[in-house]
C-alpha positions, 0 to 999 in steps of 0.5 A: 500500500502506498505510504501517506495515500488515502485510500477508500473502501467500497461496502456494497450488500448485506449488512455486517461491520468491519474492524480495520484496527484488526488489521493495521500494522505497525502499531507493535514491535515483535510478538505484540504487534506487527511491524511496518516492513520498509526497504532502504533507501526511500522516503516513509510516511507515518500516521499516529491516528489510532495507534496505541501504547502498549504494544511497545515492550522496548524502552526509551529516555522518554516516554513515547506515546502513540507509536508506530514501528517501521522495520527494514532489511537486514544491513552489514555491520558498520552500514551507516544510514542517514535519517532526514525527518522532514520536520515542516510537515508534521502535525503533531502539536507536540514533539515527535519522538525519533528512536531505532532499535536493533530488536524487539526484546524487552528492555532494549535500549535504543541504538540512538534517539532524536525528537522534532524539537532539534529539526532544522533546515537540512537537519539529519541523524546518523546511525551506524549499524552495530558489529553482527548486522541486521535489521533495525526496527525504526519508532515514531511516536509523540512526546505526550500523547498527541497524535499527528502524521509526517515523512522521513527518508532513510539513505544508505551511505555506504556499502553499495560501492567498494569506495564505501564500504561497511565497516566491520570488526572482526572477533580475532578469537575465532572470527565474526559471522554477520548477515547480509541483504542486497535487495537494496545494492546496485551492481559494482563496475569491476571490469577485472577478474572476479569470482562472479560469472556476470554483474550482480548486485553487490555489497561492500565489506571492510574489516579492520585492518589486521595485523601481519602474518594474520591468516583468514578463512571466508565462507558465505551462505544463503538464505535457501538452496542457491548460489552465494559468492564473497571476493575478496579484494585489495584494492578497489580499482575496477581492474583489480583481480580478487585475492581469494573467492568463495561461494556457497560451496567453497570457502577461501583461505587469505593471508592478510597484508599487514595494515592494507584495507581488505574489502569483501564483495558480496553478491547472491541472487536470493538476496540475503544469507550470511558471511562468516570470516574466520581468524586462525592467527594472531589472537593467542600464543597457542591453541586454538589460535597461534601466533601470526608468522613473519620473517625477520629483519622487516617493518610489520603492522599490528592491530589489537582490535578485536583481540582478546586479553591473554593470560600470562601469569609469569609477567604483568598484565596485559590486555587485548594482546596480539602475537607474532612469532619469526622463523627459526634463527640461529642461536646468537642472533641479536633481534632488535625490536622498536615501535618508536619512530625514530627507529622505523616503528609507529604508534596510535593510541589512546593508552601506554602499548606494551611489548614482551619479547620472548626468545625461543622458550616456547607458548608457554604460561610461564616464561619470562619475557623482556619487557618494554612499554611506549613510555620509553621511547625517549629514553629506550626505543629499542629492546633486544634479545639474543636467541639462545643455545640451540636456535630458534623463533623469537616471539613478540606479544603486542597489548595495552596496559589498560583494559578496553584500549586498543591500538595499531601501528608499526614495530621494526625489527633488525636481526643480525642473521648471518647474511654477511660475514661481518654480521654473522652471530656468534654461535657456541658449541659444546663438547658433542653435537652442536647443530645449525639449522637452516630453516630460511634459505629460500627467503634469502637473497644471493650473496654477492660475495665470492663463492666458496672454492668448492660451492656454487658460483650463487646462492644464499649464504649463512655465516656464523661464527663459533664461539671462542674455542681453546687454541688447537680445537678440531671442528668438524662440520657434517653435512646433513644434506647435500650444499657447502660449508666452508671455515674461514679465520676472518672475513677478509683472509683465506679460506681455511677448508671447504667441503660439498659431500655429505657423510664426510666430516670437513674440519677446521682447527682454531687457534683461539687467538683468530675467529673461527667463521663457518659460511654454508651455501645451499639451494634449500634447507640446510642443516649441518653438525659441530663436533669439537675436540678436547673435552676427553683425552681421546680427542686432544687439542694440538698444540704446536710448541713453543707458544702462547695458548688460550683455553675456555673450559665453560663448556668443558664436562668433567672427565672419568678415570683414573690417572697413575698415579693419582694427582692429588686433586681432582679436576673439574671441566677439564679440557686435554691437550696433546703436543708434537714429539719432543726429544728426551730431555728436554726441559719444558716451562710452562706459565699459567699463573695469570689463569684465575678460575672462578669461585676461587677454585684452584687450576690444576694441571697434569701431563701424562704420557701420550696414551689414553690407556688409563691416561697413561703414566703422570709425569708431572703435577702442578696446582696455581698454589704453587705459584707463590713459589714460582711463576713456572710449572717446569718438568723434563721430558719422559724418555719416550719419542712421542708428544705429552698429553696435558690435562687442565681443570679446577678444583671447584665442582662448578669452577670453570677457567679462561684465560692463556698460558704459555709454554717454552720449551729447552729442547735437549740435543741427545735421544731419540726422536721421530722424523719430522719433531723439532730438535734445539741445540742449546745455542738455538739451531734446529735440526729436523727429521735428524738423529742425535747422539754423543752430546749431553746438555744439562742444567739448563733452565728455560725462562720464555725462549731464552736459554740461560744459567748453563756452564760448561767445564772441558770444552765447552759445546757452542753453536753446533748442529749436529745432522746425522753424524757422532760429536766425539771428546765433547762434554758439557756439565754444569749446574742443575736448574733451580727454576723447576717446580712441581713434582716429577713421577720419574 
């Protein structure tokens, strides 16, 4: 029936009654009465003559008297619509009351409310529809019980055009399902690929923007058994192709781009039914949601909006909190976090935002994070964490301090991940297995720097450097599938061993003075295996002597067995080292009163003869509480035509030393030695891969390489190289040393 138009009725025969109360709507909302159906946009007429006050169950400010209920089409969330009274033309001589509803239980409170009083030329009322669509129901009535009639128009200003969409904010913890109408929509100019097979009416959907790395679902339905289709669009340019499509039976999976508008196109020839997007990411730590994966360094959104408050007991409170978690990254790497400005970040909000940076521990309840909050932007723009042992993700909580505040912006992060030599992280191994795992090749870009002698001329590459190791420690580099690796001992010095077969160990000795750099190059994923030296006596560090050494028994495991015979103390985090052959008789000194261990344990030193059977024989034994009585640990070579075997620790069962130490040498130049072992004449030349015989040199002590406090009666034997031949008639005597401290087993 058209609004505000009189209309006659013709009784013609008999004689009867009727009643038109009986049937005029309008005159109640919901089970009372039967609403006026409107569909938006338009123009609407109301008339208050005959209608009643009780059938109105919901309730306003003021009291409303004689009214009518007009209800429309269901609407998006976020659809505005524009109320334009035409206030000239009522006739109720008291104000008309103006209040729209999203249903008609009882005791619903208006979702906003005007009167005739405030009219004026050109005067409208905006209402925004609430998140979950729907339908509105719209009540017209009088301030005090006059009755009167009138127009008003309804507009839709937005969700007919991508240009004007819906607004709609989207549950984080599981998604949001809203109902939709398109009875009233025109059909969108999208000229472009869409998921629609011809032009439709259509309506628009914006969700908040979400965070980066968010993952969605959508899925859409109709009303009865037909056709429903949803693009998903990220632009609204008439050529754009859609992101994702659904339809009635198939849903579409989206990866959202960090802080860009999505949209949604709806269209359904049946007209209503419902959409549903879904949020897999972002909202919790773990199950059922689970943090939104980006790759570090990069500049990424985040959103709180619509995110639920997490319960983290181990750290302080935090609301509407979302999170992120990268990829696995090598243990040592710094990640650099900032949501200031001066350091790429940005922030709006209306309240303190606050971030807890958690590295690699997990989704759980109980760790610890380090803590930072946008109050520190002046005097702390950044916080950092470094991955520990072992490697692994780093995650990133992002909330407010204060309930009920939201907030978004932009945090950048910077890692040094080993994409050059010079920005490799430090990578600490142990005495087993230490292993580098390879997650993010395919992420990285081509190194531009020379190739490895035995790799691929391009390719990514990751660096990183071993932790300071004690001089002569053997790494050995496995491959675990197929790629190179290769040991430099700087970043601008030669290459120390390159390796590209699996199932072969590669190894690279440190002389801890000089880093220790590992670069591995390979198409894909890549794993490879550290096994170091020196944690038992079966795997020795090498020493070359003389020389200045350093150690580090951090990571050193206390070693089992029995030495012969027994030292006075036992050893704790013990490292072993082995020598080259020295000659019989020669006189080492050893220097390590400058190694202090920790929780004032003492150092303690033995050194065995080479074999590892039951550690061999002591040939000497020597603890810093010596020192007292002389800066040097100094001994005599065994009669054997091998290298020693040194063992150091502490006393203290969690005591643990680093530090360097020297060792000088007074070769002896009589015995018997191996080819290839150095040999010193008192005098100081040396004769290699030779046997010596007839010549005896004592009492010599050795302080650094000098050799002093020797006399000679007879002749005395002076700058003489022997090679193979006999010195005969020559003897050298003198004065025993009296620089040796320790005790001999021999």
């Amino acid at each position: 029936m058209p609004a505000g138009v009189p209309i006659a009725l013709r009784i013609s025969g008999g004689v009867g009654y009727f009643d038109t109360n009986y049937y005029l709507s309008g005159d109640g909302c919901g089970s009372t009465g039967t609403s006026n159906g409107i569909t938006v946009p338009g123009t609407f007429y109301f008339n208050l003559d005959g209608a009643t006050s009780a059938g109105s169950s919901v309730s306003s400010t003021r009291p409303i008297f004689n009214d009518v209920f007009f209800v429309t089409e269901v609407f998006l969330p976020g659809t505005v619509l524009v109320f334009t009274p035409f206030c000239d033309n009522f006739t109720t001589p008291d104000p008309t009351m103006f209040a729209v509803y999203t249903s008609c239980n009882t005791g619903t409170r208006p979702l906003a409310e005007w009167n005739s009083s405030m009219c004026s030329p050109g005067t409208t009322f905006i209402v925004v529809v609430p998140n979950g669509g729907g339908q509105l129901w719209i009540r017209v009535g009088s301030a005090n019980d006059t009755l009167g009639s009138g127009s008003f128009s309804v507009d839709l200003a937005n969700g007919d055009e991508c240009s004007t969409p819906a607004t709609w904010l989207v549950g984080l913890s599981g998604g949001t399902q809203v109902s939709y109408d398109v009875t009233p929509a025109t059909p969108s100019p999208i000229a472009g690929p869409g998921c629609f097979n011809s032009p439709s009416a259509d309506l628009w959907l914006a969700p908040q923007l979400f965070s980066s790395g968010t993952k969605l679902t959508v899925s859409v339905s109709s009303t009865t058994y037909g056709k429903a289709f949803v693009g998903v669009y990220s632009s609204c340019d008439a050529a754009a192709a859609p992101l994702a499509c659904a339809n009635q039976s198939q849903y579409a999976s989206v990866d959202a781009p960090g802080g860009q508008q999505l949209v949604l196109r709806i269209a359904s020839p049946l007209r209503t039914g419902t959409v549903t997007l879904s949020v897999s990411t972002g909202d919790s730590c773990q199950y059922p949601s689970s943090p939104n994966a980006i790759v570090f360094p990069g500049r990424f959104f985040f959103n709180t909006a619509g995110a639920d408050s997490s319960i983290m007991p181990a750290e302080p409170a935090m609301n509407n909190d979302v999170f992120f978690t990268s990829q696995t990254l090598l243990e040592g790497t710094i990640v650099t976090l900032s949501l200031c400005g001066q350091f790429g970040g940005s922030i709006s909000s209306n309240g303190t935002v606050v971030v807890a940076l958690y590295a690699n521990l997990g989704c759980q309840a109980w760790m610890v994070p380090v803590l930072w909050n946008s109050t520190m932007c002046n005097t702390q723009p950044t916080v950092s964490v470094t991955v520990p042992s072992g490697g692994g993700s780093v995650f990133v909580r992002i909330g407010s301090a204060s309930p009920a505040v939201y907030s978004s912006g932009y945090f950048n992060v910077t890692t040094m991940t080993g994409l050059a030599c010079d920005s490799a992280p430090v990578v600490r191994t142990n005495p087993y297995l230490g292993k580098i795992i390879w997650t993010n090749s395919a992420l990285m870009p081509n190194s531009t720097t020379a190739a490895p002698s035995c790799g691929p001329a391009y390719g990514p590459d990751l660096w990183f450097e071993i932790k300071r190791l004690s001089s002569g420690t053997a790494v050995d580099a496995y491959l675990n599938q197929l790629g190179t690796v290769a040991f430099y001992s700087g970043c601008a010095t030669p290459e120390l061993v390159c390796g590209n077969r699996t199932a072969i160990y590669y190894r690279a000795i440190a002389n801890g003075f000089d880093p220790l750099i590992g670069r591995i190059r390979a198409p894909g994923a890549q794993s490879v295996s550290l096994s170091v030296s020196g944690d038992e006596c079966s795997s020795q560090n090498v020493l070359a002597l003389p020389g200045q050494f350093y150690v580090d028994t951090t990571d050193m495991t206390t070693s089992s067995g029995t030495i012969v015979p027994e030292v006075p103390i036992m050893a704790y985090h013990d490292i072993w080292f082995t020598t080259q052959p020295i000659l019989v008789g020669s006189v080492i000194s050893i220097s390590a009163c400058d190694l202090v261990p920790t929780l004032n344990a003492s150092l303690e030193m033995a050194v065995l003869k080479s074999s590892c059977a039951n550690w061999g024989s002591l040939v000497a034994y020597w603890n810093s509480t010596m020192c007292a009585q002389s800066p040097l640990f100094t001994f005599t070579a065994p009669s054997i035509a091998t290298g020693l075997t040194i063992r150091l620790g502490t006393s203290g069962y969690n005591s643990t030393v680093q530090g360097v130490f020297r060792i000088d040498v007074q070769f002896a130049t009589t015995g018997i030695v191996t080819s290839g072992a150095r040999v010193t004449t008192a005098a100081g030349t040396t004769s290699t891969g030779t046997t010596s015989t007839g010549t005896t040199s004592t009492g010599t002590t050795s302080t650094g390489t000098t050799s002093t406090g020797t006399t000679s009666t007879g002749t005395t034997s002076t700058g003489t190289t022997s090679t193979g031949t006999t010195a005969i008639g020559t003897t050298s005597t003198g004065t025993t040393s009296t620089a040796t401290t320790g005790t001999s087993a021999f």
